[in-house]
C-alpha positions in Angstrom: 0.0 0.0 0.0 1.8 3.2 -1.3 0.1 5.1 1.5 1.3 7.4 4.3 1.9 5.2 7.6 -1.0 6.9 9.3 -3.2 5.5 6.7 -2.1 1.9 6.3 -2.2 2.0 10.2 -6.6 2.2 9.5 -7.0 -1.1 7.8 -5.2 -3.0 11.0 -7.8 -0.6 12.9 -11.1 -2.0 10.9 -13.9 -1.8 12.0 -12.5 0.1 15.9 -14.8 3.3 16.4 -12.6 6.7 14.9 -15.5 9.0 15.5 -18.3 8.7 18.1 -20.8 11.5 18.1 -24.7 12.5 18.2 -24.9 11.6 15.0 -23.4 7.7 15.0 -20.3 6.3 15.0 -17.9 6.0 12.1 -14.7 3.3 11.9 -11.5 3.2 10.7 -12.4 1.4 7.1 -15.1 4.3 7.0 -12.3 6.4 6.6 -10.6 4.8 4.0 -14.0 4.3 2.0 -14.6 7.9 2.4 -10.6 9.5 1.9 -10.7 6.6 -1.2 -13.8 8.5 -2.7 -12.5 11.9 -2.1 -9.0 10.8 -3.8 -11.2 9.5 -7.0 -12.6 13.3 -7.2 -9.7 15.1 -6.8 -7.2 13.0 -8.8 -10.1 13.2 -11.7 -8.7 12.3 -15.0 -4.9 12.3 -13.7 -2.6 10.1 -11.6 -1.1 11.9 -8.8 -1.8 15.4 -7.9 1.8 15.7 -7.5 1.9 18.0 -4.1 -1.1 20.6 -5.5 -2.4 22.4 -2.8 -5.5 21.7 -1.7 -7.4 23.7 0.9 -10.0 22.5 3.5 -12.6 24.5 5.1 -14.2 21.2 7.6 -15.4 21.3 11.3 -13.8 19.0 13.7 -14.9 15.3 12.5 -15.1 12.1 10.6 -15.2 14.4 7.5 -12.1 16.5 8.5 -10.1 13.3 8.8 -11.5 11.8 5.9 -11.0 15.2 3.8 -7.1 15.3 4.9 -6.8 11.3 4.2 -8.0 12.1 0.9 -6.0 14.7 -0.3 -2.9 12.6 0.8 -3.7 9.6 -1.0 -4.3 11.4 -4.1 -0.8 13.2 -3.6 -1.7 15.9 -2.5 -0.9 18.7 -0.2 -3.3 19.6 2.7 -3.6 23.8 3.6 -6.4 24.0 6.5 -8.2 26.9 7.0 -9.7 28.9 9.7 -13.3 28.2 10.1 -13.8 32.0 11.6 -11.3 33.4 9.4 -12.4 36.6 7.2 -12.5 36.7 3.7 -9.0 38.5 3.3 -7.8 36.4 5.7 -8.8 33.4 3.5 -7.6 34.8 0.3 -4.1 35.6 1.6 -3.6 31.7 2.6 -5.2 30.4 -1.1 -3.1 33.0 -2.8 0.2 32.8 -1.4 0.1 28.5 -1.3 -1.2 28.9 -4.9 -3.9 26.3 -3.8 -6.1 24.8 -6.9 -9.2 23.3 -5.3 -10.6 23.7 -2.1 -12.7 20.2 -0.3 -15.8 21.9 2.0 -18.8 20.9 3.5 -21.9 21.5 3.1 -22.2 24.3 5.8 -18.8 26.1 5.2 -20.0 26.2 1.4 -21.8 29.7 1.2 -18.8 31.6 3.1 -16.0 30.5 0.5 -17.9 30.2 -2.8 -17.5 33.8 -4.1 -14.2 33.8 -2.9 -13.0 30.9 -4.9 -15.5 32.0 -7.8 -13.6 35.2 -7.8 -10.0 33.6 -7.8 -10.9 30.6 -10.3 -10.6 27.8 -7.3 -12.3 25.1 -7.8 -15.0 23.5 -4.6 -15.3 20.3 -3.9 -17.5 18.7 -1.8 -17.6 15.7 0.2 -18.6 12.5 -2.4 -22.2 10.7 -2.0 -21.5 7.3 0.1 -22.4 5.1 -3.8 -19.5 7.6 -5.4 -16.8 5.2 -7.3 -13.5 4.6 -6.3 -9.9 3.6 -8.2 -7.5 0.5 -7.7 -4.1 2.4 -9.0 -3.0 5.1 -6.6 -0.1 7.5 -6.6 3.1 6.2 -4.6 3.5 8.3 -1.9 7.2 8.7 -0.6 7.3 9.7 2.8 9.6 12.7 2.3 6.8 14.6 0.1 5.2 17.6 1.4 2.0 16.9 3.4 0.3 20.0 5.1 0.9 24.0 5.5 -0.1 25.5 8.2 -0.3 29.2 8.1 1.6 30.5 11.5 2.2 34.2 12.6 5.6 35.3 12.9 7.9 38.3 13.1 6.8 39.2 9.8 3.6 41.3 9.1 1.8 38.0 6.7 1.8 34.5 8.4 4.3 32.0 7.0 2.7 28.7 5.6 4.8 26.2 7.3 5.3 23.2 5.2 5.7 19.7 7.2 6.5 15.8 4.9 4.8 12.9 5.5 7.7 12.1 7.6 7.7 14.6 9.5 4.0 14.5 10.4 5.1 10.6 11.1 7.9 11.5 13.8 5.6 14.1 15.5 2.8 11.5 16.2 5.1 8.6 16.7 6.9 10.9 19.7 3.8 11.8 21.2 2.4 7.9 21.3 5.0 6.7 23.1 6.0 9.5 25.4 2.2 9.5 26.3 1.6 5.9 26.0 -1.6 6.1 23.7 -3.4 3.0 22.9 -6.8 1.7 20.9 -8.6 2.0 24.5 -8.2 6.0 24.5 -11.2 8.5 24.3 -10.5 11.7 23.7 -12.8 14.9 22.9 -11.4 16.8 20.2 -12.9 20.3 20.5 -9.7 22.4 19.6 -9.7 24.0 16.0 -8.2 22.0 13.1 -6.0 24.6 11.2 -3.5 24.5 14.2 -1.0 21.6 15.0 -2.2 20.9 18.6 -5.8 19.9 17.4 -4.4 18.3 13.7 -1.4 16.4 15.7 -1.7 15.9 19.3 -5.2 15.0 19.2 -6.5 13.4 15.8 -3.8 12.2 14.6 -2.2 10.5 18.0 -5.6 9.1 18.5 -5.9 7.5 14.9 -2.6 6.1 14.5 -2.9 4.4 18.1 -6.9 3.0 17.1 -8.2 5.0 19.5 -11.9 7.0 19.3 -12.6 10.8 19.2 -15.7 12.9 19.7 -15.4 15.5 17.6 -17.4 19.1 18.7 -17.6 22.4 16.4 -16.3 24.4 19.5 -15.7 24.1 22.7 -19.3 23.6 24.0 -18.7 23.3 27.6 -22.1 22.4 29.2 -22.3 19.0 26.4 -18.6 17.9 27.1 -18.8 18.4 31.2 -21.8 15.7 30.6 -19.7 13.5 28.7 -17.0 14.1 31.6 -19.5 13.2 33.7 -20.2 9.9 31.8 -16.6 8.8 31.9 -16.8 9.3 28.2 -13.0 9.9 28.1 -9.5 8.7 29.0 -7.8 12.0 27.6 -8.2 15.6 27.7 -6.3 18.0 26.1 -7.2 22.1 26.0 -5.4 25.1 25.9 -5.0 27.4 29.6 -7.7 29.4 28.8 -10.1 26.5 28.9 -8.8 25.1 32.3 -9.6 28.3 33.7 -13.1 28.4 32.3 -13.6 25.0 33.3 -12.2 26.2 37.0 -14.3 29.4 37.3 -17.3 27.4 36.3 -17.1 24.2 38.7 -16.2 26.6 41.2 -19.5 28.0 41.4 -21.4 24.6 41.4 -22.5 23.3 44.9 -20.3 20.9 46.5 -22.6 18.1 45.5 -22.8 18.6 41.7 -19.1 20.0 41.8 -18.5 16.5 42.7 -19.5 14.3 40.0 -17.5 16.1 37.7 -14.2 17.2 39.4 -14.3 13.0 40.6 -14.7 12.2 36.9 -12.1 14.8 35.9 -10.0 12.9 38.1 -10.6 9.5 36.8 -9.1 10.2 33.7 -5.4 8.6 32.8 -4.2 11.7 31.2 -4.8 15.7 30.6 -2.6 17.9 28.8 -2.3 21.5 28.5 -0.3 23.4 25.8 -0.4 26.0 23.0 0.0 28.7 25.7 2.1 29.0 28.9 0.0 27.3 32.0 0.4 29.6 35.1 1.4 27.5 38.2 -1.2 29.2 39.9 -3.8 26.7 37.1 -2.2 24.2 37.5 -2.7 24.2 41.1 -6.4 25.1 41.0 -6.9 22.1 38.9 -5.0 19.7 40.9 -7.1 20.6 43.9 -10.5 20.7 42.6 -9.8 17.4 40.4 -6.6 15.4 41.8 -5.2 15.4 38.2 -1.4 17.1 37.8 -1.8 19.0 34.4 0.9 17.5 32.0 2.3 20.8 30.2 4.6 20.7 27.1 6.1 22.8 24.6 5.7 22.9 20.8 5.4 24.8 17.9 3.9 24.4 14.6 7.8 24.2 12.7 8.8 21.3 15.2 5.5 19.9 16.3 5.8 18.9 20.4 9.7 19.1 21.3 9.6 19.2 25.0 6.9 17.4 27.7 6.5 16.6 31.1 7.0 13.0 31.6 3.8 10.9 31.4 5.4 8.6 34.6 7.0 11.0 36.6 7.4 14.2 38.4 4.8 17.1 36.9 6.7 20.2 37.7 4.0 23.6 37.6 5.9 26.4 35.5 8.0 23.6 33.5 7.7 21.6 29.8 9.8 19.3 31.1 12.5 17.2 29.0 12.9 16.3 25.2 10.3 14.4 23.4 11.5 10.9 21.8 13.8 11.8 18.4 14.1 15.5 19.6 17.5 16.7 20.0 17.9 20.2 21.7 20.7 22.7 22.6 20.4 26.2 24.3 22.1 29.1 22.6 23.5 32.4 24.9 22.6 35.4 23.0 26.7 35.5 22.3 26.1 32.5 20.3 28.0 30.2 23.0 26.0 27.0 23.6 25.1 26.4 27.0 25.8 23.1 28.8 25.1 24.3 32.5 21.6 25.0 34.2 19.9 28.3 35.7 21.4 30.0 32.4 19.1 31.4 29.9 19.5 30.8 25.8 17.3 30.6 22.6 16.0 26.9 22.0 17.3 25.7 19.0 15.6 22.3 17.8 17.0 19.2 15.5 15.0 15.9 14.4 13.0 13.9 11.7 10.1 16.4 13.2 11.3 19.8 11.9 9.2 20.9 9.1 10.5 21.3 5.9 10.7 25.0 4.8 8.9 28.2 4.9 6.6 27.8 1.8 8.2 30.0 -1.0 10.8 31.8 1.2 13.8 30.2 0.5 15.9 33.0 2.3 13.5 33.0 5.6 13.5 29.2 5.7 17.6 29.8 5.7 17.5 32.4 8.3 15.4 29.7 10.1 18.2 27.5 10.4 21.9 27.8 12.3 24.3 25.0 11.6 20.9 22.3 11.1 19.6 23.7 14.1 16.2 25.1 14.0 16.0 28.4 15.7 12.6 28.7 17.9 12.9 32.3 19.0 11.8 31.0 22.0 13.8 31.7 25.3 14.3 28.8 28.1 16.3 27.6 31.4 17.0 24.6 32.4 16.5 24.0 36.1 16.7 21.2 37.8 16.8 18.7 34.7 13.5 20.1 33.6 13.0 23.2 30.9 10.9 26.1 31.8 10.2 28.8 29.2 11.0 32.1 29.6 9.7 34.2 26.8 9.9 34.7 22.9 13.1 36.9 21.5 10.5 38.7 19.8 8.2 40.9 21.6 5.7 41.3 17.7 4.2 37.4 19.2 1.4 37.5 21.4 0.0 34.4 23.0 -3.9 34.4 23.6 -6.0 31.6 24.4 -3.9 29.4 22.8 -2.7 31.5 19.4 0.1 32.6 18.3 -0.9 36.1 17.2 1.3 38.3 15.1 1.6 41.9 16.4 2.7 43.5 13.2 0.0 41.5 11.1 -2.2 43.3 13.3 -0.6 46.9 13.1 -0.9 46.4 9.6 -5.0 46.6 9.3 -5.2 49.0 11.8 -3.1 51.3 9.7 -6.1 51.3 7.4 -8.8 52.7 10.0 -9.3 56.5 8.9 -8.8 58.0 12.2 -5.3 56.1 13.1 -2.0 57.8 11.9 0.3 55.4 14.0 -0.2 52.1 16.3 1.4 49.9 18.2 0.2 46.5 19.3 1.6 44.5 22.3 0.1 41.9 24.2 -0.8 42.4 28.1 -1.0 39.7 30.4 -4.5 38.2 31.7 -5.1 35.4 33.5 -7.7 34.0 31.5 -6.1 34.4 27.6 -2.7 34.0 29.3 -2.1 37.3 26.7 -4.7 39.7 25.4 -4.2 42.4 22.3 -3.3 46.1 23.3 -3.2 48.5 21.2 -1.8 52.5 21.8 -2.9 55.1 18.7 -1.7 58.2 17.4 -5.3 59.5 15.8 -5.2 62.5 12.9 -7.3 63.9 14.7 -8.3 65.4 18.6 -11.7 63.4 18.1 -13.7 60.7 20.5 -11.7 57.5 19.9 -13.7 54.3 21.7 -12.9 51.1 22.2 -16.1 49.4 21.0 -16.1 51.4 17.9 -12.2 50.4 16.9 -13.6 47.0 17.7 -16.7 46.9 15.7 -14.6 48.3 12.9 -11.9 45.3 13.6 -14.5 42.5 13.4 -14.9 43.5 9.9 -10.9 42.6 8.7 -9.9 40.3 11.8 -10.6 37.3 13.5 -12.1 37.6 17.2 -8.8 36.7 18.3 -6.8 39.4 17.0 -9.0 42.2 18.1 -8.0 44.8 20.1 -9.1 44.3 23.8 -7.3 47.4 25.6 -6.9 50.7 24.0 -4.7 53.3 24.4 -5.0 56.9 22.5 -1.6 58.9 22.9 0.0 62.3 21.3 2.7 60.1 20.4 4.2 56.7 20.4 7.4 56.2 22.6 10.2 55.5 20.0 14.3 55.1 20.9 17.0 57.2 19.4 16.6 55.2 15.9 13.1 56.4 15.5 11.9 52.7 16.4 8.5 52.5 18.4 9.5 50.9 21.9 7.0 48.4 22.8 8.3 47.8 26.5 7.7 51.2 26.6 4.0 50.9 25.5 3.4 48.2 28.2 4.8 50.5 30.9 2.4 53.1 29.7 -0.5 50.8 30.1 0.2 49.5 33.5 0.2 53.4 34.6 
């Protein structure tokens, strides 16, 4: 079978539950029948799609899976797309990859069409269950590209990050083992599927190992608390900002009711917590109401998971613990020695079959990217006491919030095209429940009323929730050094005043 490893690992699976939801449950050789039909479609007259780009705009579920399964058997590449995304926002990703079809369903239909009408895309939706299928398929080397995920970096337009087969391969093989997944596993998958934590550390753990997933559109908290409540699940994995939800909201049940959940919380084998830093101060909230010790790690989309607290082991509060299986990492002092001792502080630098690829037609980023083989994170960590603990990005244009990597000049950029702003700068100010939210100080052209809820009214219109501003600052100028550089320490100070 001339088919990525996560797909020939299906047939062994059979007829093992993949999906469970509302609507039925849907096995393993479902999602070869299904991917197989999709493949047919897209491959149309030809043989191999030979790494075209094909975008997907699915919710969580059987037909996600089945959507992403497809595209790789017929050869292609998948680009997944924000489900809340705006149009431009859309556009930039199917422009820059160059993508040639897009797979939807039936709901996300009307929100893309006259996009991809306008840019001569075609749509493709999922195949009728009696669709035909094809005996030849493409041979599918494991060192082709797979998937591009769009990221936000230090530049103002995310970076579509391009990962192989192989590479998607070491993530989830580093994961199973570290985490000791197995066909028993139930796991809610409620995270969004155009970021690596839901794509890798949840669907795609749980299929390679045989286990099942219940898939939800969002994180619907009073349906999955029931499901808690049914032992439904053996894993749980959510960003910081859930955990706190979860915390505020059980904290205000009485004792009694509080019970049954935080007890069933606690039965679980494993929950995880990542995409965002975890404050110690969470992690020790949910330890007392539940009796379960958070397991916090450290990833990113170019490297997928590099770092973890151990599965059997000490669960240290403020820590990501120690190198993943396959992950090689060194610390680099900002004079470019490496650093062999602990309590010193250097730039994580990453090596491993994980590391994507390259930065999807920058050739001269996707070099800057790189030191000697190493990857260079950005990211700054200690090690203390055997263990990693993050310290901070090198840049201060990434803001964290609930989860997402947010970029600050991305976001700078539309604001630059409201009327009434002549300058901006956008930093991200800590919160306790989005672990970062978006600030933003002004310059306006003019000595006019400048609100908050209007600025964000406007912003829904060119951003996604995420990226809207949630503080606002209006000053007679922006604090700059003696280049003429905006100083964005600065503009926290000025908040905190």
């Amino acid at each position: 079978m001339n088919m990525p490893a996560l797909i020939k690992r299906a047939v062994v699976h059979g007829s093992a539950p993949a999906f469970v939801s509302s609507e039925g449950t849907r096995t393993y050789r479902d999602l070869m029948e299904h991917s197989g039909r999709l493949a047919h479609m897209l491959l149309g007259e030809s043989m191999d799609l030979k790494e075209a780009r094909i975008g997907m705009l699915i919710s969580p579920g059987f037909q996600y899976a089945a959507a992403q399964w497809g595209v790789w058997r017929a050869g292609g590449v998948v680009v997944p797309l924000c489900l809340s995304a705006t149009e431009s926002e859309w556009e930039y990703a199917l422009s820059n990859a160059s993508v040639s079809g897009v797979v939807i369903a039936t709901e996300t239909l009307p929100g893309i069409l006259p996009l991809c009408q306008r840019l001569g895309i075609q749509v493709f939706e999922m195949p009728p269950e009696d669709a035909s299928q094809r005996e030849e398929w493409p041979v599918i080397d494991a060192n082709r590209r797979a998937m591009m995920l769009y990221t936000s970096g230090t530049t103002s337009k995310p970076k579509g990050v391009v990962t192989t087969h192989a590479n998607i391969q070491a993530q989830i093989e580093g994961l199973v083992k570290a985490w000791e997944w197995s066909a028993e596993d139930r796991i809610p998958l409620f995270l969004p599927l155009h970021h690596i934590h839901g794509i890798i550390n949840v669907m795609s753990c749980a299929l390679w190992s045989g286990a099942s997933i219940e898939p939800f559109t969002r994180f619907d908290m009073a349906a999955i608390l029931d499901r808690v409540r049914a032992d439904a699940y053996s894993l749980f994995m959510a960003v910081p900002t859930i955990y706190v939800k979860l915390i505020h909201y059980l904290e205000g049940l009485q004792e009694a009711e509080r019970s049954l959940f935080t007890e069933a919380f606690g039965r679980m084998r494993l929950m995880v917590s990542g995409s965002a830093a975890l404050p110690a101060s969470v992690h020790a909230q949910w330890s007392q109401l539940t009796g379960q010790r958070l397991l916090e790690r450290y990833g990113m989309t170019e490297i997928g998971m590099a770092l973890s607290n151990p599965y059997q082991g000490e669960r240290r509060p403020g820590s990501v613990g120690v190198p993943l299986p396959g992950v090689r990492l060194r610390l680099q002092g900002e004079a470019g020695d490496l650093i062999a001792e602990e309590n010193l502080p250097g730039e994580i630098q990453v090596q491993g079959p994980a590391v994507f690829s390259e930065y999807w037609d920058q050739p001269e980023l996707t070099k800057d990217a790189f030191q000697d083989g190493w990857f260079r994170t950005g990211d700054m960590a200690v090690l203390e006491r055997g263990y990693y603990r993050i310290m901070g990005r090198l840049s201060v244009d990434i803001i964290k919030s609930g989860g997402y990597k947010l970029s600050a000049l991305e976001i700078e950029a539309v604001l630059l095209e409201h009327p009434n702003i002549r300058e901006c700068a956008v930093i991200g100010l800590e919160d306790a429940t989005w672990g970062e939210i978006v600030a933003v100080a002004v310059v306006v052209t003019e000595p006019t009323s400048f609100e908050l809820d209007s600025l964000q009214e406007w912003c829904r219109q060119r951003l996604s929730v995420y990226k809207t501003p949630r503080r606002l600052l209006v000053l007679d100028a922006l604090p700059r050094n003696a280049m003429g550089k905006v100083t964005k320490p600065a503009v926290s100070d000025l908040f905190k005043r």
